[in-house]
DONUFI-921715 format. One line per 8 residues: their letters; for each residue x, y, z of N, C-alpha, C. Coordinates in steps of 0.2 Angstrom, whole numbers, plus 5000, padded with zeros to 4 digits. Each point is the difference from the previous one (the first is absolute). Example, Ala and Ser with C-alpha at 12.3 -4.5 7.8 and 13.67 -1.06 7.14 Angstrom:
// residues 2
AS> 5066 4972 5039 4996 5006 5000 5004 5006 5000; 4998 5005 4996 5004 5006 5001 4996 5005 5003
This chain:
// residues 208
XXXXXXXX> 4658 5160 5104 5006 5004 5002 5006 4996 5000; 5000 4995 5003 5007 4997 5001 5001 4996 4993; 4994 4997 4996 5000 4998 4993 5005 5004 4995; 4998 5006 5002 5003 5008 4996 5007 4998 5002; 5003 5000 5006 5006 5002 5003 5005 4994 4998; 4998 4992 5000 5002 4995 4995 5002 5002 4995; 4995 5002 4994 5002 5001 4994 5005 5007 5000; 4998 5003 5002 5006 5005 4999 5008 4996 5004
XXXXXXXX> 5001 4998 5004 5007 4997 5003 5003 4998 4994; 4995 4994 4998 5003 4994 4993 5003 5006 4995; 4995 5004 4998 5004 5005 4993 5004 5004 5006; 5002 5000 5003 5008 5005 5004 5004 4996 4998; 5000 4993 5001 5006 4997 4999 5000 4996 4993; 4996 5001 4995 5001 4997 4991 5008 5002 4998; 5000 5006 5000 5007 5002 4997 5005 4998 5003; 5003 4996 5007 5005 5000 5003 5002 4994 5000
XXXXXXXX> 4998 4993 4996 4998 4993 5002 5010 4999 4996; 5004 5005 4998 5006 4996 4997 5004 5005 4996; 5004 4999 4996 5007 5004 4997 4996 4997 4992; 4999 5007 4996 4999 5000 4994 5007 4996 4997; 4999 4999 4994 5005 4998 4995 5006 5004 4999; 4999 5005 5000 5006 5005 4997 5002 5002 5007; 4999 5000 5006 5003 5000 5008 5004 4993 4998; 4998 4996 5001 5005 4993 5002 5005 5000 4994
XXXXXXXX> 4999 5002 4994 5005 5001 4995 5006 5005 5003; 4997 5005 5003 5008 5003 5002 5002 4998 5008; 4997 4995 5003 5001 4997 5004 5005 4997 4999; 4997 4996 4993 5006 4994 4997 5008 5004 5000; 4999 5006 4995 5005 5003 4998 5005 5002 5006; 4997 5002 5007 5003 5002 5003 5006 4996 5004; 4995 4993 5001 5003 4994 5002 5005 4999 4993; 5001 4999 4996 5004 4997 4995 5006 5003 5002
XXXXXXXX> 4999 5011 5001 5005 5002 4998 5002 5000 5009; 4999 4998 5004 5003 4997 5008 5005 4997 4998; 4997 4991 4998 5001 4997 4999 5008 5000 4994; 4999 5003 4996 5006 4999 4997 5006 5004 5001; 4998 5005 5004 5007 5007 5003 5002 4995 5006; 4994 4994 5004 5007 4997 5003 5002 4994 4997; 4999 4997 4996 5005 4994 4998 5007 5001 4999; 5001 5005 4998 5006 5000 4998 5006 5001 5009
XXXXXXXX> 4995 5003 5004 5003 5001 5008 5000 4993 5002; 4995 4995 4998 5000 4994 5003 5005 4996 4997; 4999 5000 4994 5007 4995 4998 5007 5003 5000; 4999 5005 5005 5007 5002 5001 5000 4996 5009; 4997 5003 5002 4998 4997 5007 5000 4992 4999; 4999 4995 4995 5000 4995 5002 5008 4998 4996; 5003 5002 4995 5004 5000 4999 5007 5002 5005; 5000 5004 5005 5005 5001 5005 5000 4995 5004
XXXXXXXX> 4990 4997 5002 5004 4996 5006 5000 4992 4999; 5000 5000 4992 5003 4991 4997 5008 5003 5002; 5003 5006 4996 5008 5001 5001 5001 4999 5008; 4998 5002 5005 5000 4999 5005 5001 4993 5004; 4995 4997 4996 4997 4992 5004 5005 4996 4995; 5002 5002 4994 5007 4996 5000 5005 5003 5001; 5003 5005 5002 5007 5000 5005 4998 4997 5004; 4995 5001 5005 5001 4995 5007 5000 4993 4996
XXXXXXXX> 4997 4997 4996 4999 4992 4998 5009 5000 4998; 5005 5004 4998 5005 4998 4999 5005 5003 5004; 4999 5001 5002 5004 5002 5011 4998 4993 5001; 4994 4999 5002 4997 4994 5006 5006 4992 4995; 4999 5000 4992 5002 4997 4999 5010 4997 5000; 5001 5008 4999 5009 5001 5001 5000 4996 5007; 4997 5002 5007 5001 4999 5005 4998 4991 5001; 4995 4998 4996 4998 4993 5000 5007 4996 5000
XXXXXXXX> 5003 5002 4992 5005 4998 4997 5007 5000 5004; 5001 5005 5004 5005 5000 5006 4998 4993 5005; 4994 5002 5001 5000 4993 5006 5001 4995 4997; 5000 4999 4994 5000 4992 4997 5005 4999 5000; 5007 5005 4998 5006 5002 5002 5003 4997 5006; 4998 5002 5005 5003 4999 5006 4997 4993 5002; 4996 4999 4998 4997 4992 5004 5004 4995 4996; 5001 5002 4993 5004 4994 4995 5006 5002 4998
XXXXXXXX> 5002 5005 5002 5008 5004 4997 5001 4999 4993; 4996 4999 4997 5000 5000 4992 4995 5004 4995; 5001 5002 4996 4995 5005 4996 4997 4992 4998; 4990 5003 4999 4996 4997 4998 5000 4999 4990; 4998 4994 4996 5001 5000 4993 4993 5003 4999; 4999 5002 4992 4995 5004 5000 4992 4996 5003; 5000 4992 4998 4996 4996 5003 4998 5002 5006; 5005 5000 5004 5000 5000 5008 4998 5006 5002
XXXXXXXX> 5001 5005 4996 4999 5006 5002 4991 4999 4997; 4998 5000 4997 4992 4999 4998 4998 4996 5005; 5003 4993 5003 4997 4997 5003 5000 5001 5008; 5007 5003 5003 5000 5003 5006 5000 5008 5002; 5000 5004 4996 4999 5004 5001 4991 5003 5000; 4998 5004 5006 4992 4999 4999 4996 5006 4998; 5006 5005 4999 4996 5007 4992 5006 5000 4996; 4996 4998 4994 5004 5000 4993 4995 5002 4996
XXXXXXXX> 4993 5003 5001 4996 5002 4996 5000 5008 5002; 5001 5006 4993 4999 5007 5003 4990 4999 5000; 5000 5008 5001 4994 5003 5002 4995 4999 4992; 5005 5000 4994 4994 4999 4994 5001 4992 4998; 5001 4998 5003 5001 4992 5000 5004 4997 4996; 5006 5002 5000 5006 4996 4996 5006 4999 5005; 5003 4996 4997 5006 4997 5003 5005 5005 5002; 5004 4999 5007 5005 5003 5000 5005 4997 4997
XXXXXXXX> 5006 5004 4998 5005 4998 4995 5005 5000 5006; 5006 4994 5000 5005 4998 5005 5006 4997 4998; 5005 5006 4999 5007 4997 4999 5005 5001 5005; 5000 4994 5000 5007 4999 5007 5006 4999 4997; 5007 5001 5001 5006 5000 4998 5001 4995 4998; 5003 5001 4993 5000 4992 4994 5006 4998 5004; 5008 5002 5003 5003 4997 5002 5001 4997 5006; 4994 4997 5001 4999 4995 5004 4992 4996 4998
XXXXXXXX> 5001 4994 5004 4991 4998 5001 4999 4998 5003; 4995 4995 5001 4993 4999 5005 5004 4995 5005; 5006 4997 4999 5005 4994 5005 5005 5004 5002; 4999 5008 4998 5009 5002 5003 4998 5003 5009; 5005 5001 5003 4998 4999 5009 5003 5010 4998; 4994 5004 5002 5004 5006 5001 5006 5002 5003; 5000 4997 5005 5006 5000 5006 5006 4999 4996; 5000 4996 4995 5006 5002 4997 5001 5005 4995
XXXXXXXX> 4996 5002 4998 5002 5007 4997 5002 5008 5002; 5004 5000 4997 5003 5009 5002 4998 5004 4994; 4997 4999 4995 4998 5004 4996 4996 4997 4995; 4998 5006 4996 4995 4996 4993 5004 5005 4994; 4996 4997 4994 5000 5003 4994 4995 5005 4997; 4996 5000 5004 4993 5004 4999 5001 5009 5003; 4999 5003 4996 4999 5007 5003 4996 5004 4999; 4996 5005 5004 4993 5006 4995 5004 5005 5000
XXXXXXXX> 4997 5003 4993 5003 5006 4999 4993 5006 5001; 4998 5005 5006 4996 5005 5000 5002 5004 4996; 4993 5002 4998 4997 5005 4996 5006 4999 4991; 4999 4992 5001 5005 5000 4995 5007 5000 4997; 5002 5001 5005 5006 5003 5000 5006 4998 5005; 5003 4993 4994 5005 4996 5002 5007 5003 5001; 5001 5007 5000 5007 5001 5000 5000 5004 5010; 4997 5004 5003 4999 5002 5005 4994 4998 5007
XXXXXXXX> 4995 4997 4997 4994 4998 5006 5001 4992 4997; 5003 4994 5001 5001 4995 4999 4999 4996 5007; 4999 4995 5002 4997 4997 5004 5002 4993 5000; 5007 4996 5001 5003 4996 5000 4998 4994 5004; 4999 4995 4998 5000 4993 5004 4992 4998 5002; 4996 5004 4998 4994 4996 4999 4996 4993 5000; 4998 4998 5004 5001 4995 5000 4991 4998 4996; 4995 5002 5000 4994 4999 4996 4998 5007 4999
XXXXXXXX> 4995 5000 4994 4994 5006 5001 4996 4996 4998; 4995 5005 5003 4993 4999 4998 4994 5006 5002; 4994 4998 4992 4998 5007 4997 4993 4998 4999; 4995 5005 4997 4994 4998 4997 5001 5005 4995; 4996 4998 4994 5000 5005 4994 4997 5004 4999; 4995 5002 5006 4999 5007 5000 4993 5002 4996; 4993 5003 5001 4997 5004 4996 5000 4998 4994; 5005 5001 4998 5001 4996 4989 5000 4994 4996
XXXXXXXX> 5000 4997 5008 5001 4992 4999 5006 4999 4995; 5005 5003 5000 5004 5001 4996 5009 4999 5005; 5003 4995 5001 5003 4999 5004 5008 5004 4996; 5002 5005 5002 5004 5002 4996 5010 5000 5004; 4997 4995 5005 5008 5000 5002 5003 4994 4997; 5007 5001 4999 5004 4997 4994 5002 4994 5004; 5003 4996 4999 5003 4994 5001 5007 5000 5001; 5003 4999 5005 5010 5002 5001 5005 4998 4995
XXXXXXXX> 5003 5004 4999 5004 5001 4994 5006 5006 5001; 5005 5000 4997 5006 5004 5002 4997 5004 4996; 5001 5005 5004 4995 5009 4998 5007 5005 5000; 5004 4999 5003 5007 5006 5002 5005 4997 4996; 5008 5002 5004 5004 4999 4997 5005 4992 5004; 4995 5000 5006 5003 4994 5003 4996 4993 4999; 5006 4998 4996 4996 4990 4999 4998 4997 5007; 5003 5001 5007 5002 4995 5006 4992 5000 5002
XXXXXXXX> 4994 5003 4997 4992 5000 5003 4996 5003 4992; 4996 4999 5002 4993 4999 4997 4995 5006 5001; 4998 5004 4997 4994 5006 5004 4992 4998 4998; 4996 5004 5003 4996 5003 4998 4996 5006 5004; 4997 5004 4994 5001 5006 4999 4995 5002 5003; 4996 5004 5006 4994 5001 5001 4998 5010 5000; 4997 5001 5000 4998 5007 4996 4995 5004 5005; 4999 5004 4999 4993 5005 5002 4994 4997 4996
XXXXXXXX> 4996 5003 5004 4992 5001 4994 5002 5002 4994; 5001 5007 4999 5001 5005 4996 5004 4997 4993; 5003 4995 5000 5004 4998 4997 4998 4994 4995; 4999 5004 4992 4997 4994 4997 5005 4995 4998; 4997 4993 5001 5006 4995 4998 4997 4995 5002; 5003 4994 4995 4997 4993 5000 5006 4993 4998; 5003 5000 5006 5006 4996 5001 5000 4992 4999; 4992 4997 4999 4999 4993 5000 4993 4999 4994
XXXXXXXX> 5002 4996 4999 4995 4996 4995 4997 4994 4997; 5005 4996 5005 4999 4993 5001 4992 4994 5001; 4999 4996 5001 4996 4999 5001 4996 4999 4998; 4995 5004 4994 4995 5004 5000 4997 5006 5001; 5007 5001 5004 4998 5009 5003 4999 5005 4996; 4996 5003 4999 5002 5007 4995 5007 5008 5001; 5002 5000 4993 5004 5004 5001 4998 5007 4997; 4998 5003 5004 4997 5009 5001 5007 5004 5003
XXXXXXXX> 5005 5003 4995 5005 5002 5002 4998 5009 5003; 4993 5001 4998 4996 5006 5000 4998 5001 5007; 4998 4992 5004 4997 4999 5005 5002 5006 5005; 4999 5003 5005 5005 5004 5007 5004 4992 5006; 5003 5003 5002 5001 4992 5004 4996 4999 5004; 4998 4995 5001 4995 5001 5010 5000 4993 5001; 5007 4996 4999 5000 4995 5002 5002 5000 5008; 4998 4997 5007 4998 5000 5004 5006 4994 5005
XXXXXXXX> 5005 5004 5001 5006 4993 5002 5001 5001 5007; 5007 4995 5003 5002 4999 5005 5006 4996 5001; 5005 5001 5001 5005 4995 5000 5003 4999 5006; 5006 4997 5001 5004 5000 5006 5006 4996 4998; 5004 5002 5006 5008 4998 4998 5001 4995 5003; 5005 4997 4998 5004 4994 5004 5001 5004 5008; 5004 5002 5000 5002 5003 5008 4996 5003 5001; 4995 5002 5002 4994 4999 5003 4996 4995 5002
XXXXXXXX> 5001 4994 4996 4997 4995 5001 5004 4994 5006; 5009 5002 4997 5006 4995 5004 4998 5003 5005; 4999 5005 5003 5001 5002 5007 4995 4999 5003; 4995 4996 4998 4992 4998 5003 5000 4992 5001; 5005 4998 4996 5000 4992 5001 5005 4996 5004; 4995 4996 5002 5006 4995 5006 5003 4998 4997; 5007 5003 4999 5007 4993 4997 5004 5000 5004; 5004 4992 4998 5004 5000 5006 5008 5003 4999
């Protein structure tokens, strides 16, 4: 009797030992079509928070670049600025880009100055949102690796300064090309900036 009861156990469980062929096939398929409805969510999710980790990487840096300011009352040369300042890399690992106001250098004592040559023009536009006496920016080139802010130049109808033009997203344009950068005038903007003024800066420093 229990010989009987053996044999019949073994054949109750013959058919259940696994997933046929054609089971794990749409197994496969279901996992694929998971798998690819979220790609497209995740490279947006990791795309937002690269843009995120480099605004703060260029705050933390604009802010670096102030204290190098106020401990040395002199703007950093581009050297100094890679070599003292201690985030110059964004979040897809490229250089931030740093221009400080040509009408001065790395020996002039800020305290003596009342003004610069350097101005931003928001959203592009040098004749009403202009922003006077600038005294550095600094940016990263954004998701495109495409650095599309321009270099200072008289953009208006006033010789006494120098602009440059910064935009929305929305806004295709490609204002530099130098270097080896590429110029995609197609590109949206999303270059990623920061500036600061002189008189922001005089009012922060010990002069005498």
């Amino acid at each position: 009797m229990s010989r009987y009861l053996k044999i019949k156990k073994n054949k109750k469980f013959q058919g259940t030992s696994g997933f046929t062929l054609i089971e794990m096939a749409v197994i496969l398929v279901i996992l694929g079509l998971i798998a690819g409805s979220m790609l497209p969510l995740l490279e947006t999710v990791i795309k937002k928070d690269k843009v995120a980790e480099s605004k703060s990487i260029v705050k933390t840096a604009r802010d670096e670049l102030i204290g190098y300011i106020l401990l040395n009352k002199k703007l950093p040369d581009q050297a100094a600025f890679l070599s003292q300042i201690g985030h110059t890399v964004d979040a897809w690992g490229q250089n931030l880009f740093y221009i400080p106001t040509w009408d001065t250098n790395a020996t002039t004592n800020l305290c003596s100055l009342n003004s610069t040559k350097f101005s931003i023009c928001l959203n592009g536009n040098c004749s009403s949102s202009k922003k006077p006496n600038v005294l550095f920016l600094i940016g990263s080139k954004g998701g495109n690796l495409n650095r599309q802010t321009e270099t200072p130049a008289n953009r208006d109808a006033d010789n006494a300064d120098g602009e440059v033009r910064l935009y929305n997203y929305s806004v295709q344009t490609d204002g530099y090309s130098s270097g080896g950068d590429p110029n995609r005038p197609q590109d949206n903007y999303d270059d990623i900036v920061e500036f600061e003024q002189l008189n922001r800066i005089v009012s922060k420093l010990d002069c005498p």
